[in-house]
Backbone bond lengths (Angstrom), bond angles and torsions (degrees), N, CA, C in turn:
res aa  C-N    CA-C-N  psi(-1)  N-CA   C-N-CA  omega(-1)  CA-C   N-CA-C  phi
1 X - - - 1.470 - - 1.531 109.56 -
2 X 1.476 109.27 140.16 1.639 100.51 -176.89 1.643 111.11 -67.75
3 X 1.256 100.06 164.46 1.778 101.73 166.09 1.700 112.27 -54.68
4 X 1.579 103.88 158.47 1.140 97.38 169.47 1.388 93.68 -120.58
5 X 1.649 128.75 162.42 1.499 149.48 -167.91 1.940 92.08 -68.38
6 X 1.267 108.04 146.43 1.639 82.55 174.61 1.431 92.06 -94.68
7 X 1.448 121.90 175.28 1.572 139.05 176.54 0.908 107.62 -111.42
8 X 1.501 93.69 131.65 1.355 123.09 176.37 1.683 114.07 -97.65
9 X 1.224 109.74 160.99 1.409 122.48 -177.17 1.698 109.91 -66.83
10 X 1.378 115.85 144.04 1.531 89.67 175.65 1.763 114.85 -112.47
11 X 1.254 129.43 125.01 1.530 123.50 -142.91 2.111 93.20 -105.79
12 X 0.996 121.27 113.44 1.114 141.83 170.18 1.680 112.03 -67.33
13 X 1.414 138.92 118.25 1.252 148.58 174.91 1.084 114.49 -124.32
14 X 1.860 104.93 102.25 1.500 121.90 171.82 1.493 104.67 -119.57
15 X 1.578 97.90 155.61 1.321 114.95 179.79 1.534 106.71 -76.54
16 X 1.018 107.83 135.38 1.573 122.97 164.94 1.269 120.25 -61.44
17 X 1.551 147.27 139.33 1.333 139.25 153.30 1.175 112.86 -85.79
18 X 1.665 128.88 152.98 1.163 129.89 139.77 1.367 100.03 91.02
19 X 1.693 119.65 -172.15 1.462 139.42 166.21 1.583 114.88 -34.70
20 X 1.108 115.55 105.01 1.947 106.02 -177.38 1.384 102.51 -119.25
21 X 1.361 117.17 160.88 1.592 119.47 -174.97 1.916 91.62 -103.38
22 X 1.412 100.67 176.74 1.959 88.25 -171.77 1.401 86.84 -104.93
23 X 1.607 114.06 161.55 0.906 103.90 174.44 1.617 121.81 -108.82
24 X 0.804 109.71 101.77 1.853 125.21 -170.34 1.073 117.18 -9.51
25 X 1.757 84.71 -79.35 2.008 106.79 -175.30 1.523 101.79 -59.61
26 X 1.388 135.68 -73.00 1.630 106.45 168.59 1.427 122.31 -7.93
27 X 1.427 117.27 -74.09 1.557 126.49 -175.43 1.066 110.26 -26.34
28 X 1.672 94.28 -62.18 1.852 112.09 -176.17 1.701 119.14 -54.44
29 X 1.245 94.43 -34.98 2.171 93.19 -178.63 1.100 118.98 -89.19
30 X 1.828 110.87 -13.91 1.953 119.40 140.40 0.977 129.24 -81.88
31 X 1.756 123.14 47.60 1.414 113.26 -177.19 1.503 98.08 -95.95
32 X 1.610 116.31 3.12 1.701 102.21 -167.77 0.893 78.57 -100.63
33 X 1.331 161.96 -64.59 1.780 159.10 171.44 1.553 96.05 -22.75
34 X 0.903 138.25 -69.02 1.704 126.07 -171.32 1.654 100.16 -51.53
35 X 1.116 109.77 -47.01 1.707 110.72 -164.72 2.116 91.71 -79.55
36 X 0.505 130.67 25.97 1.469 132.71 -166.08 1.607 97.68 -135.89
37 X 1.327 106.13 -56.34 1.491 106.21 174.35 1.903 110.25 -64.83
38 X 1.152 113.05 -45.38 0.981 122.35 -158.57 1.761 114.70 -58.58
39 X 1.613 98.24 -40.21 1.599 124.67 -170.70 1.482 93.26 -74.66
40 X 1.371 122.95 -28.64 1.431 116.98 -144.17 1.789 82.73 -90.00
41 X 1.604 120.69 -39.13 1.259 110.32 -165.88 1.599 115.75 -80.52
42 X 1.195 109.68 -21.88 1.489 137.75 155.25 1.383 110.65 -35.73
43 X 1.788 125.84 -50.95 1.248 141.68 -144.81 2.096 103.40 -98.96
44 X 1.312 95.34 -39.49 1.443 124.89 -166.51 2.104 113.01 -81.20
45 X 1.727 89.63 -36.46 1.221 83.52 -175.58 1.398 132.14 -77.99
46 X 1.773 101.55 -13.32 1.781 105.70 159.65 1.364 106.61 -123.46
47 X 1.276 136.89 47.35 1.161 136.06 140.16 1.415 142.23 -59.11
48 X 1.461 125.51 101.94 1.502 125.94 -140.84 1.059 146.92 81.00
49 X 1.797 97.77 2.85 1.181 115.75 176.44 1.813 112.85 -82.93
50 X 1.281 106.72 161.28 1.823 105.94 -172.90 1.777 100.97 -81.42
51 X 1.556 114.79 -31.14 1.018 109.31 -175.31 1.656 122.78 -107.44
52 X 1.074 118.27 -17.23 1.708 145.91 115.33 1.940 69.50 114.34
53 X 1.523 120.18 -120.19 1.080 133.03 -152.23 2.158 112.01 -87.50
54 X 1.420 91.76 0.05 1.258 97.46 146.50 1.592 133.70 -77.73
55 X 0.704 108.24 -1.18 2.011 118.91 179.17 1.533 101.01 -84.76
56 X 1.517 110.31 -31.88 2.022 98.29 169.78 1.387 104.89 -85.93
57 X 1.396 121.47 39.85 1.486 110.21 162.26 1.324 103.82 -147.97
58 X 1.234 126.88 -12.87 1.890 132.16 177.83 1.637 101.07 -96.54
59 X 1.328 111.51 -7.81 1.632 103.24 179.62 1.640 101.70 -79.19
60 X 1.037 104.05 -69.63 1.371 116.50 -172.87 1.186 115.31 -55.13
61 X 1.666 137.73 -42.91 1.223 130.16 116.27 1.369 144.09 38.38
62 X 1.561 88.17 -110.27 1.922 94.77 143.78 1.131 124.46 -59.93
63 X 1.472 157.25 -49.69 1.041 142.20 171.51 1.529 130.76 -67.32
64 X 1.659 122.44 0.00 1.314 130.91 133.68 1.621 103.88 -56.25
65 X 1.531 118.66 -79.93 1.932 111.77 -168.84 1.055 96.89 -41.09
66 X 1.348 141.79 -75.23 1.919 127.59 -158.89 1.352 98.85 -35.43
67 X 1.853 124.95 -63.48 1.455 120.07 -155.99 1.537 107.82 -73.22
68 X 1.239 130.90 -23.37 1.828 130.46 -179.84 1.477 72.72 -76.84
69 X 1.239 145.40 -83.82 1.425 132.52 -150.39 1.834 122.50 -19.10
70 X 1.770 76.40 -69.87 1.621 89.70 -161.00 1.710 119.35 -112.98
71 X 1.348 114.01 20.98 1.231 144.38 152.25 1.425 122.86 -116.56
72 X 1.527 120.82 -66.54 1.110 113.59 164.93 1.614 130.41 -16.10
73 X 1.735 94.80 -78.03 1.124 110.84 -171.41 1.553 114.88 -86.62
74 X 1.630 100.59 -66.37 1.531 91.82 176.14 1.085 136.52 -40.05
75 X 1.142 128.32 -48.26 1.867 152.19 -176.30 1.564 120.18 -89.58
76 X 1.753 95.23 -11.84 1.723 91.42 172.44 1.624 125.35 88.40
77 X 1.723 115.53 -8.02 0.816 116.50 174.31 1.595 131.92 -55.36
78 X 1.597 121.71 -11.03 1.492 116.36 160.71 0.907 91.79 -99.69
79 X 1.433 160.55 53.48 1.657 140.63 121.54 1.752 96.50 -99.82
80 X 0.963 111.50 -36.24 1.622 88.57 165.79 1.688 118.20 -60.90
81 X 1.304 116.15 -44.83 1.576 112.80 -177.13 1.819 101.83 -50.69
82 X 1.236 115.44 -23.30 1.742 118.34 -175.95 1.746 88.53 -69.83
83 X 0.755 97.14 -66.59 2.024 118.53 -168.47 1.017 95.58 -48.93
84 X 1.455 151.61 -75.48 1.471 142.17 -165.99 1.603 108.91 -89.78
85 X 1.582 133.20 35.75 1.385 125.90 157.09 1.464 96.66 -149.16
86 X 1.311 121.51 -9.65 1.725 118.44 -165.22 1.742 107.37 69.21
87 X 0.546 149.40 -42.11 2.101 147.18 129.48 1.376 136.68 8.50
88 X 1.184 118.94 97.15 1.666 114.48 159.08 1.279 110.67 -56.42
89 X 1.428 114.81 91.76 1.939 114.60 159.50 1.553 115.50 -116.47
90 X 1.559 80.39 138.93 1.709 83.17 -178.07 1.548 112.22 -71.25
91 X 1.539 119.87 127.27 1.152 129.75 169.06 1.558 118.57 -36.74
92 X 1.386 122.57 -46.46 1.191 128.18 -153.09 1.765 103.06 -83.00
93 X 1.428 102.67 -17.15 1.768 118.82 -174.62 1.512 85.43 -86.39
94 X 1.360 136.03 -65.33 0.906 134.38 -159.39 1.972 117.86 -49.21
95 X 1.491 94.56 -52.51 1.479 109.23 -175.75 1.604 103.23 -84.56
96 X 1.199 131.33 -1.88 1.194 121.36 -179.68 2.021 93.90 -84.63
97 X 1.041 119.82 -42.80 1.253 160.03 -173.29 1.883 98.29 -36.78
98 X 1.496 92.02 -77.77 1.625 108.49 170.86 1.321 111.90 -64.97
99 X 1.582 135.18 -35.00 1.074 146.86 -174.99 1.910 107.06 -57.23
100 X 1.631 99.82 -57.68 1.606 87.70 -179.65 1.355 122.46 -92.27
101 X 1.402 130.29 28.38 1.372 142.96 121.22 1.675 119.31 -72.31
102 X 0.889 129.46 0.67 1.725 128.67 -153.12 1.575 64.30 -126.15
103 X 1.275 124.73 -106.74 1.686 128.20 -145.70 1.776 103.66 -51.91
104 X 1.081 123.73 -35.85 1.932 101.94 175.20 1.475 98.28 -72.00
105 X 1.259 131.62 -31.28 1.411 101.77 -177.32 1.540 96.37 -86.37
106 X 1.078 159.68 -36.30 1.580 151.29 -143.54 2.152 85.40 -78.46
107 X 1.503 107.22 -63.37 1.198 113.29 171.58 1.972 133.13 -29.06
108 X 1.841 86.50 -40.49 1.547 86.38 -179.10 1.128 98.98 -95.59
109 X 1.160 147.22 -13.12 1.993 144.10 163.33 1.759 85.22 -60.00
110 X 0.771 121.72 -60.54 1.887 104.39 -164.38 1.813 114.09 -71.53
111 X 1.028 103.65 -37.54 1.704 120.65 172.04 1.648 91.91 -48.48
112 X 1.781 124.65 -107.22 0.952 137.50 175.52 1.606 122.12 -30.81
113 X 1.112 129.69 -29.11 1.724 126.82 158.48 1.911 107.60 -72.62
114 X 1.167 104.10 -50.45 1.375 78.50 -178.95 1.651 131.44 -109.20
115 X 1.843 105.29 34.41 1.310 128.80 173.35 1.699 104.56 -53.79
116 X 0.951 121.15 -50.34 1.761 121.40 -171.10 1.483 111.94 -73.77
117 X 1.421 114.28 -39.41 1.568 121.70 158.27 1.216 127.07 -47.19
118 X 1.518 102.22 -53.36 1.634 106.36 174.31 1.537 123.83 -76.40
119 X 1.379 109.86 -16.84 1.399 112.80 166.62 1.376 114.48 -115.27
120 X 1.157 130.23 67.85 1.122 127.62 -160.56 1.600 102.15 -103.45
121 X 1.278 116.76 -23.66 1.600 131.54 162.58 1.873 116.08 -44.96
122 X 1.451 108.77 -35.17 0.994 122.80 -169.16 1.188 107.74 -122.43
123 X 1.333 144.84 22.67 1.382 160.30 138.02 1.590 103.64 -80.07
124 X 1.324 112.91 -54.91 1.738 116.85 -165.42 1.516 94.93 -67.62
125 X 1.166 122.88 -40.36 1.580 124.29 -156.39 1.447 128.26 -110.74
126 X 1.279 111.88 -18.48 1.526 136.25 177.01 1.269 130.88 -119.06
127 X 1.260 122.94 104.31 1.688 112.51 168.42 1.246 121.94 -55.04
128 X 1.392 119.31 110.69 1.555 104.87 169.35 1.905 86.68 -137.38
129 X 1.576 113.21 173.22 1.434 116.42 173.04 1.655 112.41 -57.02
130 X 0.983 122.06 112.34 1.684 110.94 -174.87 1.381 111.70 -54.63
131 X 1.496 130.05 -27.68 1.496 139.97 -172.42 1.729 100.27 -59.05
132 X 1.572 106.29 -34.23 1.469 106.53 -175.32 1.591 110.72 -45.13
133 X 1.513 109.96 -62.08 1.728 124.59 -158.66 1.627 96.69 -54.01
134 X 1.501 142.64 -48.46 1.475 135.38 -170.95 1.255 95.94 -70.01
135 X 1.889 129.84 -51.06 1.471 124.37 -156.68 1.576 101.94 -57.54
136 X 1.326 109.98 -46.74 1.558 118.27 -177.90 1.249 117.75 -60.73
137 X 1.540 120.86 -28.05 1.376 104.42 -169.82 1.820 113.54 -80.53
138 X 1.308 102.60 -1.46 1.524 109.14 -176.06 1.253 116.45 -71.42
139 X 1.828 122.28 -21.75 1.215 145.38 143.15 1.754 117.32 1.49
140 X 1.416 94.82 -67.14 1.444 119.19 -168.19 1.372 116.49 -66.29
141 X 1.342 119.77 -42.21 1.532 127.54 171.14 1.258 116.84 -81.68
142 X 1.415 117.51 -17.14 1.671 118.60 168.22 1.313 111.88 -68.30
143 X 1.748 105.95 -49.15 1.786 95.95 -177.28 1.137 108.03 -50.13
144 X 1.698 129.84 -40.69 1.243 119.76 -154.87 1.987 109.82 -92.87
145 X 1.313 92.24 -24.15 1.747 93.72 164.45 1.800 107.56 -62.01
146 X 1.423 124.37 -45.28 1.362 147.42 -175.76 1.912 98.08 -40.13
147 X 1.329 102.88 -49.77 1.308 105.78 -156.30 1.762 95.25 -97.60
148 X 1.306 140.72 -53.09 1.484 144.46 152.98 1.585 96.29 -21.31
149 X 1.052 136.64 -70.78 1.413 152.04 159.69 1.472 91.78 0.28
150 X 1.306 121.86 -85.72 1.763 123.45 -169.47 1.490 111.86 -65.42
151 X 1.824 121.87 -23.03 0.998 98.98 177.25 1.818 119.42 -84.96
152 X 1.452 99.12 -2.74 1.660 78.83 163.18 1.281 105.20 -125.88
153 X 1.308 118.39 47.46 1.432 115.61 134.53 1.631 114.62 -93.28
154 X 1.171 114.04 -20.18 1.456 118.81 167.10 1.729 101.64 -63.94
155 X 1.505 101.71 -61.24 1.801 89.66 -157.88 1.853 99.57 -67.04
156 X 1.139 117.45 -16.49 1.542 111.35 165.75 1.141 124.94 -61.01
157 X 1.296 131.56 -39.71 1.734 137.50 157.73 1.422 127.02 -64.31
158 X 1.519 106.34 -13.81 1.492 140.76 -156.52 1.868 74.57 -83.45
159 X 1.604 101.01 -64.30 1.696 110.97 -135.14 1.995 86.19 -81.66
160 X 1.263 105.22 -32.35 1.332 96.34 173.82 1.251 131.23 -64.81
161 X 1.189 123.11 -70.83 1.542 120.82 168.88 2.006 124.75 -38.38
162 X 1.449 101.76 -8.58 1.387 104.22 146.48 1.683 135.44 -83.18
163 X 1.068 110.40 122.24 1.775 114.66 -172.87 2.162 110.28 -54.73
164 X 1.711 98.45 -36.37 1.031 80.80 -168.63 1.724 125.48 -108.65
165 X 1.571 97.99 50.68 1.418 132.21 172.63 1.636 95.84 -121.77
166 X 1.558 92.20 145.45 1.532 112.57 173.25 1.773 97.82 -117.22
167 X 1.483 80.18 89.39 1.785 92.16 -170.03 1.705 108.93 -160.05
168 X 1.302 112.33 118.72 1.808 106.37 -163.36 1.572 97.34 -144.57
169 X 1.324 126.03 132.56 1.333 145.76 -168.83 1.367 104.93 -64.06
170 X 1.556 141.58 114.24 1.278 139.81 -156.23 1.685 83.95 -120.57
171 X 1.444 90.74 174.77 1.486 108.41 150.96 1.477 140.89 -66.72
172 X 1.682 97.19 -19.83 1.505 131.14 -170.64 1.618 100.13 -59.07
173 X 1.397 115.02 -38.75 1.379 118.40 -156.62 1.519 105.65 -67.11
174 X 1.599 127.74 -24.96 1.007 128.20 178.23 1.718 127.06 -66.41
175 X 1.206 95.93 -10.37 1.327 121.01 174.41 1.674 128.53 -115.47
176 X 1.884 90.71 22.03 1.422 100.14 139.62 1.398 160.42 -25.64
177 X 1.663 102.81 -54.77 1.477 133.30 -141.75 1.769 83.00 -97.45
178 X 1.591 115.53 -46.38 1.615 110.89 -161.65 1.862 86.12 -71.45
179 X 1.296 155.93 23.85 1.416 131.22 155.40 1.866 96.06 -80.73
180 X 1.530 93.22 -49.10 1.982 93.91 169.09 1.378 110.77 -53.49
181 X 1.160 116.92 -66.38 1.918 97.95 173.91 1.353 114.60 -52.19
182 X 0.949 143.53 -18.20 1.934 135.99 -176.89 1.590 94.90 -96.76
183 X 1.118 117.30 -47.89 2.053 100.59 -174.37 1.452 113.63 -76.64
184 X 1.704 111.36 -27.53 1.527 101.50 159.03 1.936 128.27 -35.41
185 X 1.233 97.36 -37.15 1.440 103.45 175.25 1.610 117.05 -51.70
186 X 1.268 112.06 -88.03 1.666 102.71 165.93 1.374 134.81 -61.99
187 X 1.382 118.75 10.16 1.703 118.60 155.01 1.632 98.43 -90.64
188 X 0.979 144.61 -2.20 1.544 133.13 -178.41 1.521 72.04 -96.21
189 X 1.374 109.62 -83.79 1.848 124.37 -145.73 1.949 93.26 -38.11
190 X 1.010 109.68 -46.53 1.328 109.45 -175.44 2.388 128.68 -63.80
191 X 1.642 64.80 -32.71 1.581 92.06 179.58 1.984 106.66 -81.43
192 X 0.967 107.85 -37.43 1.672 119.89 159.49 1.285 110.39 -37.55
193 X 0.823 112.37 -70.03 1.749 140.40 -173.85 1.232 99.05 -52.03
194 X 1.331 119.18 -51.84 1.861 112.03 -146.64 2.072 94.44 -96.35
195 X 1.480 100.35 -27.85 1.536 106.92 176.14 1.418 114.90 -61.97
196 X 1.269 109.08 -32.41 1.573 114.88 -178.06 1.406 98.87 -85.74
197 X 1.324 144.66 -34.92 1.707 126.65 -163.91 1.816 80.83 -90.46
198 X 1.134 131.45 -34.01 1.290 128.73 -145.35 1.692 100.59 -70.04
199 X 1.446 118.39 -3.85 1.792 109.76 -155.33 1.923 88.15 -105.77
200 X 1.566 82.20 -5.28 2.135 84.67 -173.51 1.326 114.50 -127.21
201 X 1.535 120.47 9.56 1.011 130.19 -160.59 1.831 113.55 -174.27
202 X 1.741 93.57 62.51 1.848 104.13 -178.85 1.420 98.86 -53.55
203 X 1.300 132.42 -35.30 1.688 112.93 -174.61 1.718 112.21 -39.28
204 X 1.411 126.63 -28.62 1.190 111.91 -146.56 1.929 89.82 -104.84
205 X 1.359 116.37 21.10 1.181 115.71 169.78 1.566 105.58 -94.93
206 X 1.546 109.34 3.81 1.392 114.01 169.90 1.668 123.21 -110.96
207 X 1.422 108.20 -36.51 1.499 123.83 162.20 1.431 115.52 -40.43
208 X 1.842 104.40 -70.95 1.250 99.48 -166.19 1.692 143.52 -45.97
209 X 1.970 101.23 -38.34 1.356 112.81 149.49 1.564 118.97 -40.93
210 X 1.273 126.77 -33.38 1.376 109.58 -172.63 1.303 109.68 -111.44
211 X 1.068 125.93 30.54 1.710 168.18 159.66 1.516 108.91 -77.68
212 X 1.347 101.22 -84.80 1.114 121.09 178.11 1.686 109.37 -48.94
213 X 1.734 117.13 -52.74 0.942 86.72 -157.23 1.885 128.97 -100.55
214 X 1.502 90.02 15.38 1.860 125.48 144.31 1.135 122.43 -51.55
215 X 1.395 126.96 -43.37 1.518 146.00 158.42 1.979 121.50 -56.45
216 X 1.345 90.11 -60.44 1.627 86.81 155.77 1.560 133.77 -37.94
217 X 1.818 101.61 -58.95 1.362 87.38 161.47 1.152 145.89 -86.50
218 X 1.520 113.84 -2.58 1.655 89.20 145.86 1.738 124.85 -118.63
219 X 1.087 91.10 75.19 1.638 100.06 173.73 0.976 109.57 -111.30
220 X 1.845 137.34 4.75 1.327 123.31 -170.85 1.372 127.32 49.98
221 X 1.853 123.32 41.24 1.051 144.65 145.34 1.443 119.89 -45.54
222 X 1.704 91.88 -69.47 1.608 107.64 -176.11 1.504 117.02 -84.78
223 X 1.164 120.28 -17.35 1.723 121.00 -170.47 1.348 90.77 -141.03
224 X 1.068 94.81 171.66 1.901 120.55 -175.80 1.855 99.31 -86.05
225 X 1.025 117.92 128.26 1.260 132.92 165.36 1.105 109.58 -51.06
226 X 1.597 139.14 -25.49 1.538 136.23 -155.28 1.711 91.15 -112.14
227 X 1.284 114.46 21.84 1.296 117.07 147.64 1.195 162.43 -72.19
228 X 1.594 73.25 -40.58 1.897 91.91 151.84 1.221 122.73 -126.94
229 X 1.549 120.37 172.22 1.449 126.41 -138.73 1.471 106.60 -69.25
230 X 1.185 98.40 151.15 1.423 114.88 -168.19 1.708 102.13 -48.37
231 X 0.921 105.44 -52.11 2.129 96.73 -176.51 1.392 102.57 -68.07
232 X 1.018 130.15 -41.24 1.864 117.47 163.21 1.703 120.01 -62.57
233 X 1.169 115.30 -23.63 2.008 104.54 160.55 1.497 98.53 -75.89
234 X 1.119 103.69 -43.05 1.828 79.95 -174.11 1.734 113.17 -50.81
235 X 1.508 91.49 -69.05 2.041 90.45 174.77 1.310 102.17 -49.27
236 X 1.057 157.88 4.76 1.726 139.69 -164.63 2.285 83.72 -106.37
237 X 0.953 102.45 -1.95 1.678 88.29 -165.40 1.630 100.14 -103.47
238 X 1.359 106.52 -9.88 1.552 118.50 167.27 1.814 101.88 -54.67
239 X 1.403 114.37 -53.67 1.179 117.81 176.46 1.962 106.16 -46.87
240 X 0.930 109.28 121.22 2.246 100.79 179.74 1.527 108.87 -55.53
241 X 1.443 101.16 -35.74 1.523 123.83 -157.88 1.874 100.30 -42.13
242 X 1.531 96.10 -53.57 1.310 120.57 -148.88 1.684 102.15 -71.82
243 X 1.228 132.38 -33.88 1.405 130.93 -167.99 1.880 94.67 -78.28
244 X 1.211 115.11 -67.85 1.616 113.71 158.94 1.497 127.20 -5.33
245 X 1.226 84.15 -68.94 1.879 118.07 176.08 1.600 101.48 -48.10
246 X 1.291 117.25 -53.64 1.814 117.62 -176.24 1.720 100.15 -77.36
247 X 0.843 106.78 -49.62 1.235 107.04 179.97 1.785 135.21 -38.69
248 X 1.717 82.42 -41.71 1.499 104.15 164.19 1.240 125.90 -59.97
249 X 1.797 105.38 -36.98 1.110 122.50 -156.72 1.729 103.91 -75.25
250 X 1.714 94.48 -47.02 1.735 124.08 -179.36 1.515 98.52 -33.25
251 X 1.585 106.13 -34.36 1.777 104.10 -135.11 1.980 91.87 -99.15
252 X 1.010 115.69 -9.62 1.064 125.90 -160.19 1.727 117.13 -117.65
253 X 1.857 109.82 -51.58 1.273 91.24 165.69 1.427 102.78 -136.76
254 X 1.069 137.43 49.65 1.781 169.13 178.10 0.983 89.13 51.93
255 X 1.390 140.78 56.78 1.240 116.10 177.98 1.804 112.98 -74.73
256 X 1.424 122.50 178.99 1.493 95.87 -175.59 2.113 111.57 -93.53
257 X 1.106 82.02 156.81 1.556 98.84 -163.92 1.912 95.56 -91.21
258 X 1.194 120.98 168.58 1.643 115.92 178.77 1.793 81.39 -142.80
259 X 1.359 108.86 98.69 1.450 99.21 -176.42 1.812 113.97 -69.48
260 X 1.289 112.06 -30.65 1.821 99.24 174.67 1.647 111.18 -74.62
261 X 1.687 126.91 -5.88 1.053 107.02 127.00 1.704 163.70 -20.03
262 X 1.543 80.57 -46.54 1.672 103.48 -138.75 1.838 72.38 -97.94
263 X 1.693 124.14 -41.76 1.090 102.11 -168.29 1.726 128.07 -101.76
264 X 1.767 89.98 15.09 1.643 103.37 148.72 1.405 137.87 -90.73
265 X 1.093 95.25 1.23 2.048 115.77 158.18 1.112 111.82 -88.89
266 X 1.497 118.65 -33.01 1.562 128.01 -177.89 1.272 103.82 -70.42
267 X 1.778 117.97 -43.03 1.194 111.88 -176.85 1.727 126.52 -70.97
268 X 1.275 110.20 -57.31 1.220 120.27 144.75 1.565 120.76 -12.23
269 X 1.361 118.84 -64.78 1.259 119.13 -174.21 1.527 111.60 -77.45
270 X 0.971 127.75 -5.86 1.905 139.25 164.54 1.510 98.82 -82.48
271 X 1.169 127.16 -64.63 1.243 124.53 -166.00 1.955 98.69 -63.66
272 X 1.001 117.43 -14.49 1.908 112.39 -172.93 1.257 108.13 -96.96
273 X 1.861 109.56 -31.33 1.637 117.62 156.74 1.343 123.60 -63.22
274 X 1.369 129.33 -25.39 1.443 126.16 152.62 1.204 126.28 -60.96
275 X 1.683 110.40 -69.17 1.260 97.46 -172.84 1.710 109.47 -66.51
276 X 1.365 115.58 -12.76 1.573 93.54 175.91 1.208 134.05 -65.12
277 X 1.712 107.34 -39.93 1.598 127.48 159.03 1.640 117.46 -45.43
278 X 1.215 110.68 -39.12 1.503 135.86 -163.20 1.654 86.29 -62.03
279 X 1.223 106.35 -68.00 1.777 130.22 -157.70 1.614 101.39 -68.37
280 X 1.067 119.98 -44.54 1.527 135.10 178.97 1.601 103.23 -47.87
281 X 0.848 100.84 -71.72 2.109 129.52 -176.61 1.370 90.83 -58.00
282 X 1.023 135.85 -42.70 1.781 126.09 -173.63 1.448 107.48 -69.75
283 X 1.315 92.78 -54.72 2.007 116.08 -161.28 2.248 90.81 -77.55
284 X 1.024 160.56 2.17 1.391 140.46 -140.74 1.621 93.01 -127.95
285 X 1.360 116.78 -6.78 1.503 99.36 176.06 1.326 120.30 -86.37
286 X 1.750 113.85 9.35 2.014 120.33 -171.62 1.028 82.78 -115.83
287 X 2.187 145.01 -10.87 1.395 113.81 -159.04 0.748 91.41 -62.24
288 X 1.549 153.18 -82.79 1.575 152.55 -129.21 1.474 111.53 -46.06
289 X 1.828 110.77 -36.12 1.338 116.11 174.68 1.615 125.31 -70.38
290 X 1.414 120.97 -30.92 1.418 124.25 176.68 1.420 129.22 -111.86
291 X 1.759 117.82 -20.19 1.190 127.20 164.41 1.245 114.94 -36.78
């Protein structure tokens, strides 16, 4: 008798209504699809380029020289860093400092908002967990935080082994990377949010940049937070960005940390990871229809 085909199960895909919980274990049996997505955007984003995976280290780079330029120097902002710690610190350590907390999170708000846009080929046509396409796109700003990462551990040994910096290689520095694990939180939670209005509402692929880049200034990137008055650092930590941002700073040239600060950014950024997940899981049963 010939073979028969064996049978397979037949798997039915309906949209959900309303409030949905996520479903984990899915998540979990797409973790090689996130790491698949993730490598691929990793692979793509300097492809053809002349300088290929040097551009995540000349960006940031240049946008330290502009800010020692025309803050630093012009505007005085490293004689304030003297004034609000008593300290010779080099500006350019400092803002490089806030900088690679500021660009992986500015990076994963644009990654994760426009994950469903950019794959919208594979939303219309493919079942996969939709939570995958934002988790993955965070991928892309890590390699390039990953590699910024060594260059200011260089300019940190750089600024130390000079006498006339008040700047000395701690243990602290190793505990860099967790300000990138803590601001990851509200660039997803935030990026949730903006991916789901974004598949029904392209205007806000124009807003959010000028969102974001309102947020920059006051995150205490470019100036010291202990600049302005004490009841405005407190509200400045409402921003998530900003507790991260010190943290970086803590980890790098001790600057001082305000830990019930640090854990009202934390909080903030839990409450933006809910409702973003929350909003995601509600809004994901029309992507296929408008992506």
């Amino acid at each position: 008798m010939p073979a028969t085909a064996p049978e397979h199960p037949t798997i039915h895909l309906r949209p959900r209504a309303g409030w949905q919980a996520v479903d984990l274990p899915e998540l979990w049996r797409a973790r090689d699809l996130i790491w698949l997505f993730a490598l691929r955007d990793v692979k793509v984003r300097y492809k053809q380029t002349f300088f290929g995976y040097a551009w995540a280290l000349l960006v940031p780079a240049a946008q330290v020289l502009v800010f020692t330029i025309v803050f630093g120097k012009a505007l005085g902002v490293e004689k304030m860093l003297k004034e609000s710690f008593g300290r010779d610190l080099p500006y350019p350590l400092f803002a490089l400092a806030g900088q690679l907390v500021w660009n992986f999170f500015k990076t994963g708000v644009d990654g994760a908002s426009g994950s469903l846009i950019n794959n919208g080929h594979i939303v219309r046509k493919v079942y996969v967990p939709r939570l995958v396409l934002p988790i993955a796109s965070i991928g892309k700003p890590l390699a390039d935080a990953a590699v910024v990462l060594l260059l200011l551990l260089g300019a940190t040994l750089w600024y130390a082994a000079d006498s006339a910096w008040d700047v000395g290689l701690s243990w602290r520095v190793v505990l860099a990377p967790l300000a990138l694990v803590g601001v990851a939180l509200p660039a997803l939670g935030i990026g949730l949010i903006s991916a789901s209005l974004t598949v029904n509402f392209r205007d806000l692929q124009y807003v959010l940049p000028l969102g974001l880049q309102i947020l920059f200034y006051v995150s205490a990137v470019i100036y010291p937070l202990e600049v302005l008055p004490e009841h405005l650092q407190t509200l400045a930590y409402l921003n998530p960005a900003v507790g991260f941002v010190k943290l970086g700073q803590w980890a790098v040239l001790g600057l001082p940390l305000w830990v019930p600060g640090l854990l009202i950014s934390l909080a903030v950024s839990a409450v933006l990871v809910i409702v973003g997940v929350a909003w995601f899981a509600r809004a994901e049963r029309v992507f296929a229809d408008v992506a």
